[in-house]
Structure formats: C-alpha cells, structure tokens
C-alpha positions in Angstrom: 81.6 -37.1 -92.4 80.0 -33.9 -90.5 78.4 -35.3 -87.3 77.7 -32.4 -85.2 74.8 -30.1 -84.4 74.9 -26.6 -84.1 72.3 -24.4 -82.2 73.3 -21.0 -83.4 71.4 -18.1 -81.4 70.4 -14.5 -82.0 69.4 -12.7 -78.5 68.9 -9.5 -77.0 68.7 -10.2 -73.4 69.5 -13.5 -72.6 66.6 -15.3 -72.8 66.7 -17.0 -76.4 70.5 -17.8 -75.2 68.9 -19.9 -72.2 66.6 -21.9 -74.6 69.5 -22.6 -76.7 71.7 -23.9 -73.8 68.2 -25.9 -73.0 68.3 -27.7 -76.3 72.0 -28.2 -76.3 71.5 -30.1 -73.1 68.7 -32.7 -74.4 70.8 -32.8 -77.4 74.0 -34.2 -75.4 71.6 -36.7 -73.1 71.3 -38.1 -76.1 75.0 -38.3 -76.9 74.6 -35.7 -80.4 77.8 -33.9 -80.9 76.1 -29.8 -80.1 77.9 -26.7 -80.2 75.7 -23.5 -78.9 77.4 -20.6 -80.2 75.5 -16.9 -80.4 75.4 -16.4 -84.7 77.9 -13.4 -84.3 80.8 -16.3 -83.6 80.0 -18.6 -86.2 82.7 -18.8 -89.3 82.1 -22.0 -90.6 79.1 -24.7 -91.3 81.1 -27.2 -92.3 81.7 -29.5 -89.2 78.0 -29.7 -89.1 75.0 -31.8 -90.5 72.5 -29.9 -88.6 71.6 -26.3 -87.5 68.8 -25.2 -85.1 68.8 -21.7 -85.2 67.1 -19.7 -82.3 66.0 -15.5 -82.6 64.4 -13.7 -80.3 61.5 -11.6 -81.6 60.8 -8.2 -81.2 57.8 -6.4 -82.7 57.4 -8.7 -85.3 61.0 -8.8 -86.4 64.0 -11.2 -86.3 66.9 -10.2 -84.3 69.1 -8.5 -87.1 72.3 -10.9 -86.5 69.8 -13.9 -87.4 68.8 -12.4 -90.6 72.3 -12.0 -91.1 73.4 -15.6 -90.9 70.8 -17.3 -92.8 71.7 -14.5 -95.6 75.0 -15.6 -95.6 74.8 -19.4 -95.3 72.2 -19.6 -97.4 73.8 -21.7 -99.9 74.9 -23.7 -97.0 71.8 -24.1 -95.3 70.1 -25.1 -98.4 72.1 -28.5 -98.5 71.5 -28.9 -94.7 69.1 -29.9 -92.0 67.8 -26.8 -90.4 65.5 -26.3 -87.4 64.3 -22.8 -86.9 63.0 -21.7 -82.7 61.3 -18.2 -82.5 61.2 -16.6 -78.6 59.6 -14.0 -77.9 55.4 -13.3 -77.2 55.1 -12.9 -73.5 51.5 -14.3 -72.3 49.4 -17.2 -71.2 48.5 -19.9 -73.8 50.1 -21.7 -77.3 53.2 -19.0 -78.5 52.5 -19.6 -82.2 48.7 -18.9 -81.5 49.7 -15.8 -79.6 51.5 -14.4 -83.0 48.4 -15.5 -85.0 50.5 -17.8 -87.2 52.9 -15.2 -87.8 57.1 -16.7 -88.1 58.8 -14.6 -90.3 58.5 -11.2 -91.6 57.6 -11.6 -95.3 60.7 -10.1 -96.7 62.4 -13.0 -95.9 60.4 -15.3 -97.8 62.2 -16.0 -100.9 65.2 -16.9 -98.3 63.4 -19.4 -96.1 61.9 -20.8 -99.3 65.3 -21.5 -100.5 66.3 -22.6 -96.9 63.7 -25.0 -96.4 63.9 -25.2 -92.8 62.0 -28.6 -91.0 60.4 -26.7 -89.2 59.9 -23.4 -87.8 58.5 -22.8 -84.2 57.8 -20.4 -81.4 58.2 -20.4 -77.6 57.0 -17.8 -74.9 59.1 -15.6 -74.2 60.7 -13.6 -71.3 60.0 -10.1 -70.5 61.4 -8.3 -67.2 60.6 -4.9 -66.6 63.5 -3.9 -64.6 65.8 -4.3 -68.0 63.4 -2.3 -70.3 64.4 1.8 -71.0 61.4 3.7 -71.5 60.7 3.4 -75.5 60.5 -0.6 -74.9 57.6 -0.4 -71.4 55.9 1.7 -73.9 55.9 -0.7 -76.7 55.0 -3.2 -74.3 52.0 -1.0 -72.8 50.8 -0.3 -76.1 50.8 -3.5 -77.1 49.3 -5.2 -74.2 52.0 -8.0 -73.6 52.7 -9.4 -70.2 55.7 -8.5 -68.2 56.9 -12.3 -66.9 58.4 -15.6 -67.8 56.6 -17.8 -70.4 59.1 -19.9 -71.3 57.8 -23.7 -71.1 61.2 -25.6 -70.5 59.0 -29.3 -71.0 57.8 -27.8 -74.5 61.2 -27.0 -75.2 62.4 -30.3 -74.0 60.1 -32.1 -75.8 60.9 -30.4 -79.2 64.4 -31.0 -79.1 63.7 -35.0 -78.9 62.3 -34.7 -81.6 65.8 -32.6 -83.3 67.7 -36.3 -85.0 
C-alpha cells in the first residue's frame, strides 16, 4: 500500500527548494514518510499516496519543469492526492491577494481540471538583487515588486499541518 508523501519542487533560485525542505520537515514531526525531490528527478509516482508540488512563479508563469510534470503524470495525479504551493510575489501583505487571485496561467486549465488538486496556494516570495542580470532588475523595476524576503515560514508551517 503507497504510504509516502512526495513534495516535488520546481525552482529557479533556491527559494521554492527552501519551502519545500520547510514542509518536508513538519511533514516528518509528524512521522509521514516525505521525499523532497526537485521535479527534474522524479521517475516514478508509484510509492506515493500524496504529492505536494511547489513552483516558483515568474511573471505570471509556472516554472517550465512544473508544467512538465503535471503533463506527464497527469493520469497519475488524477487518482492521487495532490497539494499545489505557488512562491513567488515579493511584497508586504496576503501572497494570493498580491496576485489578485491569479494561480495558474489559463492554458493549463483543462490540466488542473483533470488534476483536481485540494488545493492550490501561494507564499511570498524571495527576491535578492545581487542574483538578478539586468533583463530581471528591469522586470522587477517595471513592475514595482520589492527586492527582500517574504517568505512566512509560520504560514508555511501551518499549511503543511494541515497536508494528512
């Protein structure tokens, strides 16, 4: 019988990989088998009864390597529980009010449809200048997001109790 969860991630600097680990960790407190594994090393959903899956998000998109998975474990997924963590808008105040609502691009409707995913959420994000080339501090600029750390690690916490 599959027992184990898996918190699959899709990340660009390391951020989304840190909330991952985060949920991992409450996950094991409360003795649930958890594998956290980046989607690029994932072969194979069958040991597990769970996903979470974690993207960063950059200008309204998914990481590419999320899309990815969920395309090809749809089928999978379908018969599964899955849990679905955006990370990504950098600023003061609720992350999913931030995006306006906003948690997938609309192409991938039919997909998460299928999917049915418990539930799909955001956290802040992280954004350090210092790692950004010059196309990205423009995006940023233009779009008026905060350089910083946003992540709320009780937020996080808290969600993942709720993860059976």
């Amino acid at each position: 019988m599959k027992k184990k969860t898996l918190v699959a991630y899709a990340t660009k600097r390391g951020s989304t990989a840190e909330i991952a680990e985060k949920i991992g960790e409450v996950l094991k407190r409360r003795q649930i088998q958890v594998d956290v594994l980046p989607v690029r090393e994932i072969t194979d959903l069958s040991p597990y009864k769970t996903v979470i899956l974690g993207t960063a998000i950059y200008i309204g998109l998914w990481r590419r390597e999320a899309v990815k998975f969920l395309k090809r474990y749809t089928d999978e997924l379908a018969e599964m529980t899955l849990w679905i963590f955006l990370s990504g808008p950098a600023g003061e105040g609720d992350p999913l009010e931030l995006l306006d609502g906003w948690r997938f691009p609309e192409s991938m409707r039919p997909m998460i449809e299928r999917i049915k995913p418990v539930e799909i959420t955001c956290f802040g994000g992280r954004i350090e200048s210092g790692k950004m080339n010059i196309f990205e501090k423009m995006i940023i600029k233009n779009v008026g997001a905060k350089i910083g750390d946003f992540r709320n690690w009780g937020s996080i916490a808290s969600w993942a109790n709720r993860i059976d």
